[in-house]
N, C-alpha and C positions, 0 to 999 in steps of 0.2 A: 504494500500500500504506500502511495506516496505520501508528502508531505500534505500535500494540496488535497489529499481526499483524509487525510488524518484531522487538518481544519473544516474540512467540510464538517465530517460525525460530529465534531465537537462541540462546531456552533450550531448543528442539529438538536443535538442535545440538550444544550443550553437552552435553542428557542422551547425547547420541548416541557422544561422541567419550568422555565417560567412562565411559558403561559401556564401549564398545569396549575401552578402556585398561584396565579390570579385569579384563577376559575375556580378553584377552591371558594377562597373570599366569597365570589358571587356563586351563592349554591345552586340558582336556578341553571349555570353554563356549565358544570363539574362532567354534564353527559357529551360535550363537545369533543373532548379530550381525544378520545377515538378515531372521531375525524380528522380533527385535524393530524393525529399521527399519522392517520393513510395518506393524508395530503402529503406531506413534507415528507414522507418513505417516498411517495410514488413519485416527487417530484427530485427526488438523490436519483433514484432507478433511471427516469430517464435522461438526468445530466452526466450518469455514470455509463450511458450506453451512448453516451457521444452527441445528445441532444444538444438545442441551444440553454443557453446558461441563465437568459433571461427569463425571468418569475412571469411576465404580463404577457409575453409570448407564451411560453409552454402551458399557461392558462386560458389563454383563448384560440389554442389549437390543440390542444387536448382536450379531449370530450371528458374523459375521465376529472379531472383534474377541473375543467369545469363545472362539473357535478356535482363534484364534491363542496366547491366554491359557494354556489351557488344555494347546495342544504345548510349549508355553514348558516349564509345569512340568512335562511327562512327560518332556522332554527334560533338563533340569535334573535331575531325580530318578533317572534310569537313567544319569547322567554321574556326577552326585557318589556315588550310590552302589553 
């Protein structure tokens, strides 16, 4: 594993363990947590198979990843309000 894919996990990671930790706080978002990990797996998988690297590209040309996007905010929307 390179260097560059060693900082990649890490700051996976990181996003992973604080968003968790803020989703906590707000109990009604704590069932997000899942999604958004498949988000940010499936968006390592395809910058690790040679995709492009940019976030707003590989979200609006991936269907997946759109989807996913996409429940984020309806689930989000119908929690908070």
């Amino acid at each position: 594993m390179s260097t560059l894919e060693s900082f990649m996990c890490m700051s996976g990671a990181a996003v992973l363990v604080t968003y968790t930790l803020y989703v906590i706080t707000k109990h009604k978002l704590a069932f997000t947590v899942p999604l958004c990990c498949f988000g940010l797996f499936r968006y390592m998988m395809l910058v690790k198979r040679g995709g492009s690297g940019d976030p707003t590209d590989s979200f609006l040309k991936g269907p997946v990843l759109f989807v996913v996007g996409a429940l984020w905010i309806v689930i989000v929307g119908f929690s908070t309000y």
